[in-house]
C-alpha positions as a printed Julia matrix, in Angstrom:
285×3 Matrix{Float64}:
 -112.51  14.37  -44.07
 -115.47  15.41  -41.78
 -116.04  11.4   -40.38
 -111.81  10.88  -40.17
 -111.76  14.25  -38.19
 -114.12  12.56  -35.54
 -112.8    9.35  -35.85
 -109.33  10.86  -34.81
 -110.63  12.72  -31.66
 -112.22   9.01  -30.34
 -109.25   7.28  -30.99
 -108.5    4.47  -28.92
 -112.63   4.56  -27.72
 -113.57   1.28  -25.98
 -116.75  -0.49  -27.11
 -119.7    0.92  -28.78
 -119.44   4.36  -26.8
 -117.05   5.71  -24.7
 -117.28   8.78  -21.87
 -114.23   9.72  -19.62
 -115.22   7.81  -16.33
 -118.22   6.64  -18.0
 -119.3    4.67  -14.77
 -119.58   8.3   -12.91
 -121.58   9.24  -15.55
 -124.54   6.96  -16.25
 -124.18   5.1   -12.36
 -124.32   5.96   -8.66
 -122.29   4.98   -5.81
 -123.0    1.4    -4.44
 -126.43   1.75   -2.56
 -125.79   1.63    1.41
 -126.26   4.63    3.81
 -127.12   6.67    0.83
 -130.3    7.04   -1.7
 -129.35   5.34   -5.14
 -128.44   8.44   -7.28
 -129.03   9.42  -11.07
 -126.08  10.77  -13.38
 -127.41  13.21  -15.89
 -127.13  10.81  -18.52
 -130.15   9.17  -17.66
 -132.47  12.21  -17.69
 -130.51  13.69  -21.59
 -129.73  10.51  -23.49
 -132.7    8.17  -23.17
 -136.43   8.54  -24.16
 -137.35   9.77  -20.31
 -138.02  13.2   -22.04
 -139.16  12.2   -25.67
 -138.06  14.12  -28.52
 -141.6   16.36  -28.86
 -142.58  19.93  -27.5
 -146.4   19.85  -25.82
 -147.36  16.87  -27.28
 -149.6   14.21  -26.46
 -149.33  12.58  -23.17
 -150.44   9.27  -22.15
 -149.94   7.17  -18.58
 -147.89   4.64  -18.94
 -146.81   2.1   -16.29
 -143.09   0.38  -15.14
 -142.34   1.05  -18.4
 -138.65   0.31  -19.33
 -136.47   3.5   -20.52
 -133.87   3.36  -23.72
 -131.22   4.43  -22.89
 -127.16   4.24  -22.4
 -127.44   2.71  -18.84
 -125.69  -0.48  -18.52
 -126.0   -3.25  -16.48
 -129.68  -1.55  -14.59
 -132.52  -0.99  -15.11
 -134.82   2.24  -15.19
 -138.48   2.09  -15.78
 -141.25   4.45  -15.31
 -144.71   5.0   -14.13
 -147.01   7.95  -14.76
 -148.16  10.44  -17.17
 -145.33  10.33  -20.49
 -142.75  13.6   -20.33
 -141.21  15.2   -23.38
 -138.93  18.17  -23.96
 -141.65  20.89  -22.58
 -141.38  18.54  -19.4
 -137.61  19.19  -19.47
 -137.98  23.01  -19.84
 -140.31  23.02  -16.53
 -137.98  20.68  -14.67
 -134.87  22.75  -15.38
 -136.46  26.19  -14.74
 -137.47  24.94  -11.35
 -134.31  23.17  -11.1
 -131.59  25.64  -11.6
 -133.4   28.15   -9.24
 -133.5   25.53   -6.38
 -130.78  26.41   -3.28
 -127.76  25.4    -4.82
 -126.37  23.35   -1.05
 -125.79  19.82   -1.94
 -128.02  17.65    0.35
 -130.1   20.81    1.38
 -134.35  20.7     0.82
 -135.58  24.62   -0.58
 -138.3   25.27   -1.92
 -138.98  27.29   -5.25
 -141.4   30.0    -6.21
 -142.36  29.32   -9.6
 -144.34  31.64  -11.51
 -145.97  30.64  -14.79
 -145.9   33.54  -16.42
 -141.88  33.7   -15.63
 -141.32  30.57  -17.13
 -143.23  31.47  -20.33
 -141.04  34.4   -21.1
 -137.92  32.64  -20.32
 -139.04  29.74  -23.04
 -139.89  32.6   -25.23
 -143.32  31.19  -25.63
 -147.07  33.49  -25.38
 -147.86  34.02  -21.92
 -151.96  32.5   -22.93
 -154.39  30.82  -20.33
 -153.54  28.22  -22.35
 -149.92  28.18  -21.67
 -150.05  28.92  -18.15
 -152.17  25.76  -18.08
 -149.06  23.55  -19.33
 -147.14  24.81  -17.18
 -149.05  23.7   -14.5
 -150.23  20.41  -15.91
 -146.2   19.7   -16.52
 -145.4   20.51  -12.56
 -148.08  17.78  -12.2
 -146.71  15.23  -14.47
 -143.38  15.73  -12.94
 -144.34  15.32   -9.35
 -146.55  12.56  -10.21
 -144.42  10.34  -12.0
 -141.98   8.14  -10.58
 -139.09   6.29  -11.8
 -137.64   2.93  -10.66
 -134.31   1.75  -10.66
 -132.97  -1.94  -10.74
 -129.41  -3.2   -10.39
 -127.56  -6.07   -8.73
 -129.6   -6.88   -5.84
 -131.36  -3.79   -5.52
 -134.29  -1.47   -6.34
 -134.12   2.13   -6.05
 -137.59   4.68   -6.13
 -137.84   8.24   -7.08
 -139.59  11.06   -8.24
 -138.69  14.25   -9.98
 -140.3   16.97   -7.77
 -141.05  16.07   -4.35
 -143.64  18.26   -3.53
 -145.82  20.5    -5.59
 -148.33  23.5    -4.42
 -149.88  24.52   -7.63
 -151.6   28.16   -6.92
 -153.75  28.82  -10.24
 -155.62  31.63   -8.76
 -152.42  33.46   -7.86
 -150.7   31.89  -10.76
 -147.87  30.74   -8.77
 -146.73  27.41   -7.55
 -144.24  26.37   -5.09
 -142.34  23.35   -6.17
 -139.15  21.0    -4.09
 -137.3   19.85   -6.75
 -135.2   16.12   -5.66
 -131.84  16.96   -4.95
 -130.58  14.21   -7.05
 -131.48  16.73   -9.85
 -129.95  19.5    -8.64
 -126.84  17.62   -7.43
 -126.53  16.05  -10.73
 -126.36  19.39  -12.43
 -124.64  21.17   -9.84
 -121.94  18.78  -10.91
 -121.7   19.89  -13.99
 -121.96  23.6   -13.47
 -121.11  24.76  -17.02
 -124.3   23.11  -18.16
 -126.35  25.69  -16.53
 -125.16  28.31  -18.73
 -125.74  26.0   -21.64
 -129.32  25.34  -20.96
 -130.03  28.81  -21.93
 -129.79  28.01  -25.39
 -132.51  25.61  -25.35
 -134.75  28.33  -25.6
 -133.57  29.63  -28.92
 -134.49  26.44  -29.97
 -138.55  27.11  -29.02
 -141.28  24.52  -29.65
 -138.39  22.12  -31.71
 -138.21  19.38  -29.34
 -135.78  17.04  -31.35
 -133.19  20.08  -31.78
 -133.97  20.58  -27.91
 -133.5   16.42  -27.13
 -130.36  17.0   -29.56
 -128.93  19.67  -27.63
 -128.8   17.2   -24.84
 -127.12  15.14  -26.11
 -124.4   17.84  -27.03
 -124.17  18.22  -23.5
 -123.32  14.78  -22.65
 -121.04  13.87  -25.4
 -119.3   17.43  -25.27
 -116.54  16.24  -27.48
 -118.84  15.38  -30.28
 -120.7   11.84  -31.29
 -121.57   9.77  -34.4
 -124.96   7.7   -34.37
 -126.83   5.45  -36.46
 -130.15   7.52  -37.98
 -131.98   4.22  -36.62
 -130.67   4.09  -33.26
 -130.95   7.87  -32.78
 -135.14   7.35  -33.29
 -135.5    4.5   -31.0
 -133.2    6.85  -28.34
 -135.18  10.15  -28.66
 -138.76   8.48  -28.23
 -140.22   9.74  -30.89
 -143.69   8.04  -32.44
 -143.0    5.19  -34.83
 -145.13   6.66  -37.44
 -142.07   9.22  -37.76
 -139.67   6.64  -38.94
 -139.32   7.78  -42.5
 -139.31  11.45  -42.33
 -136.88  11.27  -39.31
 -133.36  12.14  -41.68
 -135.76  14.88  -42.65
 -136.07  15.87  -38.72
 -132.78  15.67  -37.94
 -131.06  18.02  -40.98
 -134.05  20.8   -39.71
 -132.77  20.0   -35.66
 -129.56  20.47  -37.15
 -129.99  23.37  -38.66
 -131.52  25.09  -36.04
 -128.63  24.1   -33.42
 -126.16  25.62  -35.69
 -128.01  29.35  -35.9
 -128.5   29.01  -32.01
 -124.85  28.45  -31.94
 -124.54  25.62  -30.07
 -123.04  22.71  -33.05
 -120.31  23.81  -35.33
 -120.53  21.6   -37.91
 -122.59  18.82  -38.51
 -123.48  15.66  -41.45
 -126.13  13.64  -42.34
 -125.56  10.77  -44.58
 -125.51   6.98  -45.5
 -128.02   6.43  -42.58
 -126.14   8.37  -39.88
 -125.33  11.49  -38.17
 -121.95  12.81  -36.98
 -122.11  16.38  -35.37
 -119.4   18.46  -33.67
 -120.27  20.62  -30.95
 -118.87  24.17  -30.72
 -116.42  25.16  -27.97
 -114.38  22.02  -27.66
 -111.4   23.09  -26.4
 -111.58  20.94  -23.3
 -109.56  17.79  -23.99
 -111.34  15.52  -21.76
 -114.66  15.93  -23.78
 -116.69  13.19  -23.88
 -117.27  11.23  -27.16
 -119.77   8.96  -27.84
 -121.08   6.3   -30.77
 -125.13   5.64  -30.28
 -125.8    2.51  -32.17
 -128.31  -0.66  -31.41
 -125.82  -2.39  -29.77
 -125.45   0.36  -26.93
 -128.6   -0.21  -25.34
């Protein structure tokens, strides 16, 4: 009853997944007078920001992204992100001027940002938070297509302050346009911090975002997706029923399953009939 319910919403869904003007979603307009953009669904459904909170980072280089992306290709360079790195990026983010096309910088202060992600304002966490602004202005991503390559970074400039304990940070506007777009999201973001230091529930959440209609995956596909370490292969079911569980007391899925070898969750407040459904298996990227 709970899969059939699903199946009947994505009725009639093309291919392996399927996202009301999918193209405007994942891809940019043709590059010409204008910088090669990013859709949101590059940043929440690939392993750009891996499925950990604070963990281990290591430099990696041109390193190609999973992810739903068709027919380009995104790599990246520099110092690996994971859901921590997303919490920075849209704090600074969805305080930058809100003008499409306009530069501004940000005042970010670490102590701020602590509170708002509910963790211990600690030396020690004021030092990720700058150490994250530094991973985010210092890594770069590359974009390939048909005849083209396309370079960019997260945060354009970064002044970290540590004696002050305040930075000031230019976030790219193709982050800020790209959630601009989408200006329901912001509201949703908020819940990521109910979520604390669980970054699968947090890469998850993401993922509710994009596919706001609901999604099905493959247990198997949904590990190689979130970027989380190999070695958690076999406890990953595990993982996701706890993520799960989590997202439903923060309120943000309504019902969810786990079974067989896959995962079919139902986000809550779906009245919207153009939601966006989507089927993650290893044939989608």
């Amino acid at each position: 009853m709970f899969e059939s319910s699903f199946a009947s919403e994505i009725s009639g869904m093309p291919g392996l997944f399927s996202v009301p003007d999918s193209k405007g979603f994942f891809e940019a307009s043709r590059p010409g007078r204008e910088f090669r953009q990013l859709r949101i669904g590059t940043y929440l459904l690939s392993n750009l920001f891996a499925a950990s909170f604070m963990g281990r980072s290591g430099f990696v280089k041109d390193k190609d992204l999973v992810g739903l992306s068709r027919n380009k290709r995104v790599a990246f360079t520099g110092e690996t992100f994971d859901q921590w790195d997303l919490d920075v990026l849209l704090h600074c983010a969805m305080r930058s001027p809100g003008a499409r096309g306009a530069a501004g910088k940000v005042q970010v202060d670490a102590a701020a940002l602590l509170r708002e992600a509910r963790l211990r304002n600690s030396e020690e966490n004021r030092e990720q938070v700058y150490a994250s602004l530094f991973r985010l202005h210092t890594g770069s991503l590359c974009i390939e297509g048909d005849g083209y390559r396309s370079m960019t970074r997260l945060l354009d400039r970064v002044l970290l302050d540590q004696t002050k304990e305040r930075c000031l940070v230019e976030v790219n506007r193709d982050i800020v346009n790209a959630l601009s777009a989408q200006r329901s999201w912001y509201r949703a973001f908020d819940s990521r911090f109910a979520l604390r230091r669980n970054g699968l529930a947090k890469w998850l959440q993401g993922v509710v975002l994009a596919f706001s209609g609901g999604f099905k995956a493959d247990i198997p596909s949904l590990h190689t997706l979130c970027g989380m370490s190999s070695r958690t292969r076999y406890i990953f079911p595990k993982l996701v029923v706890k993520a799960l569980h989590a997202m439903e007391e923060a309120g943000i899925v309504d019902s969810w399953q786990v079974e067989g070898g896959r995962v079919v969750v139902l986000p809550r407040n779906r009245q919207r009939s153009d939601g966006a459904c989507g089927v993650i298996t290893f044939g989608s990227f």
